[in-house]
N, C-alpha and C positions, 0 to 999 in steps of 0.2 A: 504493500500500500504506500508506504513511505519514498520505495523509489518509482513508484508509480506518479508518486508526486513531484519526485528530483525532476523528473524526465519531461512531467509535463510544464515546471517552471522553471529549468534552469534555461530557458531560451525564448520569454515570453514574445521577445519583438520579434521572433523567428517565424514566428506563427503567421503575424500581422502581413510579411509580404504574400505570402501564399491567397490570404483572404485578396490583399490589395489586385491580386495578379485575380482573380474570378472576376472582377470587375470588368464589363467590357469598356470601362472610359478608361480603364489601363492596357491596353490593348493599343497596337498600332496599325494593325489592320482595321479595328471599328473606326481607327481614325482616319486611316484612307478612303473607307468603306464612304464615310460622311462628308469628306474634303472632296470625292469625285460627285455623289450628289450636289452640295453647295455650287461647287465650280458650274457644274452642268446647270442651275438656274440661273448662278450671276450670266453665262456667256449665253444661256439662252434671252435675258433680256437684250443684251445686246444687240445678238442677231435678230432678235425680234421688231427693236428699235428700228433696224435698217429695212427691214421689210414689210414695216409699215411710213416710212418717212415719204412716201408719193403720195399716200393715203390722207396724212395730217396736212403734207404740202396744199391737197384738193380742198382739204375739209378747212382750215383757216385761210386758205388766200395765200401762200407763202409761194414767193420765188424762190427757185432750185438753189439761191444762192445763198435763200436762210436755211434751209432745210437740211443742206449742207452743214453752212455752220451748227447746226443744231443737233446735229448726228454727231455731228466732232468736240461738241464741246464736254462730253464727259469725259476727254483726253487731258480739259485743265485742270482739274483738283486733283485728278491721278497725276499728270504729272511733276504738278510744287510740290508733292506729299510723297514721292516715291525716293525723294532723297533722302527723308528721314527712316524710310525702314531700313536702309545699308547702314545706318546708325543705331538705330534702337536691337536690332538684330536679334539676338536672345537675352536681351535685360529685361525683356517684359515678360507679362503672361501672355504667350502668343494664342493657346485657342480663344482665351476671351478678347484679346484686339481680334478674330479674325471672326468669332460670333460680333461683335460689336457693328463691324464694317457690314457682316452680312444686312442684321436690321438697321443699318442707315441705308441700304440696298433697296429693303423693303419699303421702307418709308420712302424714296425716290420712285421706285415702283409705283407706288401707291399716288404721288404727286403727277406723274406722269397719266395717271387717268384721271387726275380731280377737273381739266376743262370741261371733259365730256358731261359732265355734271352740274358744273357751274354753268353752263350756255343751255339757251332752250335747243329744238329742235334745229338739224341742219335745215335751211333756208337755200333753197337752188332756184336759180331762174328758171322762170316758165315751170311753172309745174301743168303738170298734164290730167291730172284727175278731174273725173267728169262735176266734182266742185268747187274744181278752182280757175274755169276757162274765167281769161279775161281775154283784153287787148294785148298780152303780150304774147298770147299763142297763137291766134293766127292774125289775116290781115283783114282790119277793121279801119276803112279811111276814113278821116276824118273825125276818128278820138282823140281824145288826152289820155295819156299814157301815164300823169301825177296820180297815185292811188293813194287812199289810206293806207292798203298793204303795205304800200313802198317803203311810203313815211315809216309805217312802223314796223317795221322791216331794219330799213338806218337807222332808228334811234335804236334799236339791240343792236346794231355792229358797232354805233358808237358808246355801249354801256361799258362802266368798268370790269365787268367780267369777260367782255368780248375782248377787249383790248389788254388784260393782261393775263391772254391766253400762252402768248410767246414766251413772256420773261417768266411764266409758271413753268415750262415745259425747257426752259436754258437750265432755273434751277435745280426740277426733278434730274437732267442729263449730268449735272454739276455735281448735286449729291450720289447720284449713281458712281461718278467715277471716284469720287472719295472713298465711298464704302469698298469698293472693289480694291484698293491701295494695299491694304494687309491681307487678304485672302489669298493670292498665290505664291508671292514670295515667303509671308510666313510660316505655310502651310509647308509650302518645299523645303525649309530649313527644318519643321517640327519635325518632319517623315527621314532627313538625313540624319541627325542625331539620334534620334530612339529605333529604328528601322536597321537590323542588322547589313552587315557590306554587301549578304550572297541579296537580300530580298529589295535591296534600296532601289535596285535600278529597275526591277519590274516595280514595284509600286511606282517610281516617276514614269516608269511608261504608263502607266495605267492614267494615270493623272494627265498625262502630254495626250495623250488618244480622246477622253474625255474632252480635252482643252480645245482640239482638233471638231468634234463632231457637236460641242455644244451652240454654236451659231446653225449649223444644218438644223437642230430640232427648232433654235427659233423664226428660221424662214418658214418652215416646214408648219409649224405652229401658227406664222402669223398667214399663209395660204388658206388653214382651215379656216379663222377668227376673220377673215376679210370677205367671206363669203355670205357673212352675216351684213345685215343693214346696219349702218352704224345709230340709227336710233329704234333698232327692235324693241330695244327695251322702254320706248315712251309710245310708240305706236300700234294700233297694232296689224295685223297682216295684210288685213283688207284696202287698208290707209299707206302702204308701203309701195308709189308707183314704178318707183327704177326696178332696172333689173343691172346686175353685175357687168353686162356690156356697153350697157351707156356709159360713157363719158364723161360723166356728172354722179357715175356711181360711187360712194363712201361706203366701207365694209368698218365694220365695228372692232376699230385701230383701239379701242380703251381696254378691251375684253382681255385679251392676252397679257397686259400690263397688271391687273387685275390677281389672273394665274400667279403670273410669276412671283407677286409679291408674296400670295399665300406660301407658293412653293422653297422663298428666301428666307420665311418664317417659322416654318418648319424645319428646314434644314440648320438653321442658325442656332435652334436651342441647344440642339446636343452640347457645344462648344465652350458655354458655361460650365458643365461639367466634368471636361479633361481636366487632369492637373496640366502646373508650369512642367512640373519634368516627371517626366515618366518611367518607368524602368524600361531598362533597354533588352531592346530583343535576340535572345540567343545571346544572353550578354558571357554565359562561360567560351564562348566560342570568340567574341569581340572585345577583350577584357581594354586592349588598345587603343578602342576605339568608342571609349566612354564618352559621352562628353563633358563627366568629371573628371576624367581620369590626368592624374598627373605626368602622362605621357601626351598631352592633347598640347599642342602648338597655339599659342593664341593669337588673334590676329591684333596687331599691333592698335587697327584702328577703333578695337573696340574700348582701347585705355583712355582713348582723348574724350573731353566733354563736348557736348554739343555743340556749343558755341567754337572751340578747337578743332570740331570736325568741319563745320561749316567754314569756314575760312581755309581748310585746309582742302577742301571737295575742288575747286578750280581747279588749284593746281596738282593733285594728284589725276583732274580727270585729263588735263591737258599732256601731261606725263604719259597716259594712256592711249593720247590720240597720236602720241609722235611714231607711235607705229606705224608705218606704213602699211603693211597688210592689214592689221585691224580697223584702218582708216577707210581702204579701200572695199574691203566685205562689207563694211558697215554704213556703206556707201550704193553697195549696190545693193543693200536689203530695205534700205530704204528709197529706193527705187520701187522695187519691187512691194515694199509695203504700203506705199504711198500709191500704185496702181490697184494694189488689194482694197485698200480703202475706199477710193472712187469706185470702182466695178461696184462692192458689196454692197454700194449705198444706192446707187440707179441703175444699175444693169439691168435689175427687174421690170423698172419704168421704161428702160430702151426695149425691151424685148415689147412691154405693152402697147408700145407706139408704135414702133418700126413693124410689126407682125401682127397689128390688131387684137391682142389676146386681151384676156381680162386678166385685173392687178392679183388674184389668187391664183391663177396659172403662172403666172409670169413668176411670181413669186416660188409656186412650187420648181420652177426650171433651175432656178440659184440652188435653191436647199436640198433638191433631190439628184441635182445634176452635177454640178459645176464646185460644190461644197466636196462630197465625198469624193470625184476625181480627185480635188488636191490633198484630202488626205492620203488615199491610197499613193500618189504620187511620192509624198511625203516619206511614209512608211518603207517605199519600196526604195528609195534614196538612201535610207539608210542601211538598208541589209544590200544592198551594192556598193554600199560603201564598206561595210564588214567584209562580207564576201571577197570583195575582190583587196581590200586590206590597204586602201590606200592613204597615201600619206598627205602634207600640208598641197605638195605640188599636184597630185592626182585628184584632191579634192578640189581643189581648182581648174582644173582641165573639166573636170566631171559639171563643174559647176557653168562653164564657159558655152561645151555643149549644150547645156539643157535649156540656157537662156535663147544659146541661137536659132536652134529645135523649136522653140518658142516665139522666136520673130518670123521663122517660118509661116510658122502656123500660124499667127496671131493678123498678116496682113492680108490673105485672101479675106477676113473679116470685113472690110473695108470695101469688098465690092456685094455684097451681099447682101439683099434689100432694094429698096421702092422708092420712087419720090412717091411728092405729099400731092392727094388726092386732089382733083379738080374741087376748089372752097370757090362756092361764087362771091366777089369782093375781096378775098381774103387773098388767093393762089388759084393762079400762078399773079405774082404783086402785079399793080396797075391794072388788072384787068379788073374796073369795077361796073363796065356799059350793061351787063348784064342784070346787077342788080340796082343799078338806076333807073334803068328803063322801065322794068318790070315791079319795083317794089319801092319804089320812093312815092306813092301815095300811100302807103299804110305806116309812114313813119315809126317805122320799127323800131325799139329803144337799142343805144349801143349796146346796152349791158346782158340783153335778151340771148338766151346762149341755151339752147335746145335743138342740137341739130341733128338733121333731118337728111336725107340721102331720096335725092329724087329719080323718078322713071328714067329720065334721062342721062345717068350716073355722072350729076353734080349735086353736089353737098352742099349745103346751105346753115348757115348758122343759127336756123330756127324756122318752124312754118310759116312766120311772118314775114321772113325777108323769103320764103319761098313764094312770098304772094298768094297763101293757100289761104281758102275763106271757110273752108267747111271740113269739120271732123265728122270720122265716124267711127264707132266703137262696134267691137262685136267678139263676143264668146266662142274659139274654138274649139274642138271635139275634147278637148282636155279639160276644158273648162278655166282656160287661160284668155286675160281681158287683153285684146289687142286694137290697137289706134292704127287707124290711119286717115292722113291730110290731102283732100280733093280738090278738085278746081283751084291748082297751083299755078299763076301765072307766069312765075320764073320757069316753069316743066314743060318743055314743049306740046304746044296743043294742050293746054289746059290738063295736065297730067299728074299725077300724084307724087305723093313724098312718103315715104315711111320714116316712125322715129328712129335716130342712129347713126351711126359714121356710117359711111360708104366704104373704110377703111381702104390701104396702102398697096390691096393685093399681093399683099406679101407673104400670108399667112402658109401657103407651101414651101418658103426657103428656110420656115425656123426649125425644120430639122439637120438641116444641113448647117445653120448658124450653129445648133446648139453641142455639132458632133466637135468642128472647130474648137470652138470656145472650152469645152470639156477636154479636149486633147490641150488645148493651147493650158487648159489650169493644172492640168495631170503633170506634165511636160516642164510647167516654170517647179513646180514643188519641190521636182527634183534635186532643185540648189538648194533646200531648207538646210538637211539636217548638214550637209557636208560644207556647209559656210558658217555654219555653226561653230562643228567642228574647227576650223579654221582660226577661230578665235579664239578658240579652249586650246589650242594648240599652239598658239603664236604669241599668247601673254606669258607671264611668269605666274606660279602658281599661285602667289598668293593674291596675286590680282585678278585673278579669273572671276569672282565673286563682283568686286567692285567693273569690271568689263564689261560683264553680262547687266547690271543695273546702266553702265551709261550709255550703251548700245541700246536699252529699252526705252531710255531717256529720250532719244535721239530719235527714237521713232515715233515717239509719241510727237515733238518739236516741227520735227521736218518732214511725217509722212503723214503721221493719223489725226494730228490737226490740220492741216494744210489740205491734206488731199479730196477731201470731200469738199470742201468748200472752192479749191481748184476748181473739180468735174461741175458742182454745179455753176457757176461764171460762166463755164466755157456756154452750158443745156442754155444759160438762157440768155446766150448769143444768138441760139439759133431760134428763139421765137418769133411768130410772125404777128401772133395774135394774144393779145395778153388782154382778161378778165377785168370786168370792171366793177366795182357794187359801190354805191353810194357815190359816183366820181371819184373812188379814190382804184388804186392799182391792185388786179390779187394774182391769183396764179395762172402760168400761162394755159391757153388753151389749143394754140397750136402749132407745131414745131413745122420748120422745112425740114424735113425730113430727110436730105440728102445731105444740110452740111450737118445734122446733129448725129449722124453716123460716123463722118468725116471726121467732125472734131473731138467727137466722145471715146472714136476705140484710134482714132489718130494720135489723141492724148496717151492712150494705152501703150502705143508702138513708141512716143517718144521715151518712155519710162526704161520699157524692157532696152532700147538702146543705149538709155542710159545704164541698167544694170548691167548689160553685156563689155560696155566698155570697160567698165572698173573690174570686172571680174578677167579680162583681157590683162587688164595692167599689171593685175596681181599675178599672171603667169612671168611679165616681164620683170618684176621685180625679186619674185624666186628663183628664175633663172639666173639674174647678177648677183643675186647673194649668194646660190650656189659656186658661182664660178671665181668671187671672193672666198669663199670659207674651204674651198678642196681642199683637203688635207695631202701632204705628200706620202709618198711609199716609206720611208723612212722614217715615219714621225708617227708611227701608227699608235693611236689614241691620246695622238697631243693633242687633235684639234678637240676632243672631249672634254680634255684637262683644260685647256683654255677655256672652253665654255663653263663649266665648274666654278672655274676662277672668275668670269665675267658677271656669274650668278649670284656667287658669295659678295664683289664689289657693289652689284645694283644693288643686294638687299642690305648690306652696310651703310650703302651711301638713304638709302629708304629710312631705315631707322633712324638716321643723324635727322633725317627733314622730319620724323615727328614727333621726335625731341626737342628739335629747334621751335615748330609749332608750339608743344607745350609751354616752354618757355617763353 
């Protein structure tokens, strides 16, 4: 009995890890398990964001140039705030910064659907139900066209809720990229440390794959959610007259927003309950690689205060950029990231325009199409890179091909597609005798914008400027209510109109656009992992950590804020016909369709030229460093020893600068 007793108390804490280890918030697989959930909602709103940004563009009035900006502006709070996690590093409690971040996540979620709320119903010109015919739908000469509707119509576009729908929907993109700041770098450091050496690099591939496929579920996501009316939920079906191919169709862009937040609320809680450190996995097998352990290296930058790291961030990152190879990879990724951006933000809307589809197809061609080619490209990049075992210079060679591969493929895009439909007045420009002659007694209002597709295959920007005087409605065998507009004066011989684009006749080339465009995304991906490489490879070890944060830096700076608001400047160059409500300007309504081909995947082809060129340079620049560093026959593993010694000098002369810092 006695030593039944020794035995059960001569080791009482001995017991406590055994319990601690049954716990799964002591586990580092529940905590991957939860960090690929989490990641897969934050990167699905994103994706989500970008595949509905043509959608909000319609629904507020916004030029391609804010919608733009407004896609990119969750890149500025992530990017002032991404300096300090290379600082805070593991001083904090990293699950609870990286639940914290998830609910400010939510909470931007949740802001990003509060306009749809705060505004009454969407309000479209010309409405078309049999209780709302006025003078704006067909041609009635000799009315006034000033209604009460109108009027009260503009005083809700000029209400404070109307008008501070924009700077609502900057700050939800604002706090979104806040909260996203500690979730994946923290997450990646938590999973190095506690996560044994054999399991650590499958857990980050599992996380990189997720990272990879979490924008496909939100294009994919926001295809199904835009198929819905965007005010189902105030109206109800009977009362709902568009259908998804109209032009003036809004799909309920709020719903998805909605989702995700719940989905960043649930994932977030776990996070609360991990400890700061964890016991380490298979820790008799990695006793070396504690990261208590008094054989652990520390990094020098983690001794300075913040205010010492800040002052000392310049000049260590400029230190970093004097590399030439890392300048130039980092250079052409942001090339390449900076086309990533523009594509994922309106490709959708190009396809919707150029190929007449509706914005839920168009959307499902990015997420189901064009998304997993470049992961698969991706993934197979890197086991050709294992495979075949190569090194700084082959990874660049590898990378050189796949860009060129890629400009290949990327320019027959450029011939592929329609001009823009015979628009009477609108296109082909100057020709407006058509619609003078035949519709300037029904003084039709500018802003009247319901068009119409007549017998004659001319497009008209509403039954009124078609000069049609008479509707007729009628019930198909389906029990589907369909319009159409008679004794059309602009339609030869007094001929009809139907509602709807006459569209581009394109609609047979976007399988052959869309085999391109999926080869051309498969084809660029192949540079990811081995430029990557390239980096981890060409810094010094202890700076690899600090590399990889300014190279994200970088991206953010000069690709993923810039580049979407780039693409959209360029879309709405090529508009010919821009929205009007209350006299003031809103979204375009009609592109030329030949230069908005031109200058939108023209823009694409200057990008990849420019990635192609720096990944060229980088061949010439390893070439002369090889042919400086030969080693002789007779000096065999000096030129090694030199390097040693050059290794030993940089990290001497390293330490003196952050010493001299502290001091």
């Amino acid at each position: 009995m006695g030593a039944n007793n020794l035995n059960m108390n001569s080791d009482p804490a001995g017991s406590r890890p055994s319990t601690r280890h049954q716990s799964p918030f002591n586990s580092i697989k529940f905590f991957v398990f939860c960090h690929s959930l989490l990641q897969l909602a934050q990167l699905l709103v994103s994706g989500y964001m970008k595949s509905s940004i043509s959608t909000i563009e319609r629904r507020y009035g916004l030029s391609s140039q804010k919608s733009g900006l407004l896609a990119a502006f969750n890149e500025v709070g992530n990017t002032v705030l991404i300096i300090f996690v290379s600082f805070f590093g593991s001083r904090v409690h990293r699950p609870r910064f990286i639940g914290g971040g998830a609910l400010l996540a939510c909470l931007a979620s949740l802001l990003m659907a509060l306009p749809h709320f705060l505004n009454g119903p969407y309000d479209y010109s010309d409405r078309i139900g049999s209780q709302s015919y006025n003078s704006t739908v067909v041609c009635q000469s000799g009315r006034s066209f000033t209604t009460s509707s109108s009027n009260e119509s503009c005083s809700q576009q000029e209400s404070p809720s109307q008008q501070g729908v924009y700077p609502l929907l900057l700050l939800g993109q604002l706090l979104l990229g806040i909260g996203a700041v500690p979730i994946q770098p923290f997450g990646i450091s938590y999973i190095d440390d506690y996560a044994s050496k054999r399991n650590s690099p499958l857990y980050l591939g599992i996380l990189l794959a997720v990272t990879s496929i979490g924008p496909a579920f939100g294009f994919i996501s926001g295809s199904f959610m835009l198929k819905y009316y965007v005010d189902f939920d105030k109206l109800t079906k009977d009362k709902i007259e568009l259908d998804s191919k109209d032009l003036r169709w809004v799909g309920a862009w709020w719903l998805g927003f909605l989702v995700a937040s719940c989905l960043l609320f649930l994932t977030a809680l776990p996070y609360f309950f991990f400890p700061r450190d964890m016991p380490k996995e298979d820790a008799t097998d990695d006793v070396e690689s504690r990261p208590d352990s008094k054989q652990q290296q520390t990094n020098p930058l983690q001794e300075l205060s913040l205010l010492q790291f800040l002052k000392s961030f310049p000049r260590i990152a400029l230190r970093t950029l004097q590399s030439p190879i890392y300048l130039l990879v980092v250079l052409a990724q942001v090339n390449l990231a900076a086309l990533l951006a523009g594509l994922a933000t309106f490709m959708a809307k190009f396809i919707e325009r150029q190929f007449n589809q509706t914005v839920s197809f168009s959307t499902m061609m990015i997420g189901g199409v064009g998304i997993p080619l470049a992961v698969l490209g991706t993934v197979l990049g890197g086991v050709l890179m294992r495979r075949l075992n190569l090194s700084v210079s082959g990874a660049s060679k590898l990378c050189t091909v796949a860009i060129l591969l890629c400009m290949f493929s990327a320019m027959p895009l450029l011939l592929i597609g329609c001009s823009t439909q015979n628009i009477a007045g609108v296109f082909p420009p100057g020709d407006t005798s058509s619609e003078l002659s035949c519709s300037s007694s029904c003084r039709c209002p500018q802003e009247a914008f319901n068009p119409v597709c007549g017998s004659n295959g001319m497009e008209f920007r509403s039954p009124c400027h078609a000069g049609c005087t008479t509707v007729e409605m009628y019930i198909d065998t389906q029990n589907h209510k369909l319009i159409n507009y008679t004794e059309c004066r602009c339609v030869g011989e007094l001929g009809y109109a139907s509602p709807g684009t006459c569209g581009s006749g394109c609609a047979h080339l976007l399988r052959p656009f869309m085999v391109l465009l999926g080869l051309t995304s498969f084809v660029a991906s192949f540079s990811q992992t081995p430029s990557y490489m390239m980096i981890l490879r060409t810094v010094p070890t202890e700076d690899k950590s600090f590399a990889v944060g300014v190279q994200y830096m970088l991206f953010r700076v000069l690709a993923f804020m810039p580049g979407p608001v780039l693409y959209g400047s360029v879309i709405d160059t090529t508009c010919i016909l821009w929205g009007k409500k209350c006299g003031k300007q809103t979204s375009c309504q009609y592109y030329n369709l030949d230069r908005f081909r031109q200058r939108f995947l023209g823009l694409q082809v200057v990008f990849v030229c420019g990635g192609l060129l720096c990944f060229l340079l980088t061949i010439v620049v390893l070439r002369r460093r090889t042919g400086r560093q030969e080693p002789k026959p007779d000096t065999k593993g000096g030129y090694e020893l030199v390097n040693e010694q050059k290794k030993a000098d940089n990290s001497s002369s390293k330490e003196k600068e952050l010493e001299g810092i502290k001091t």
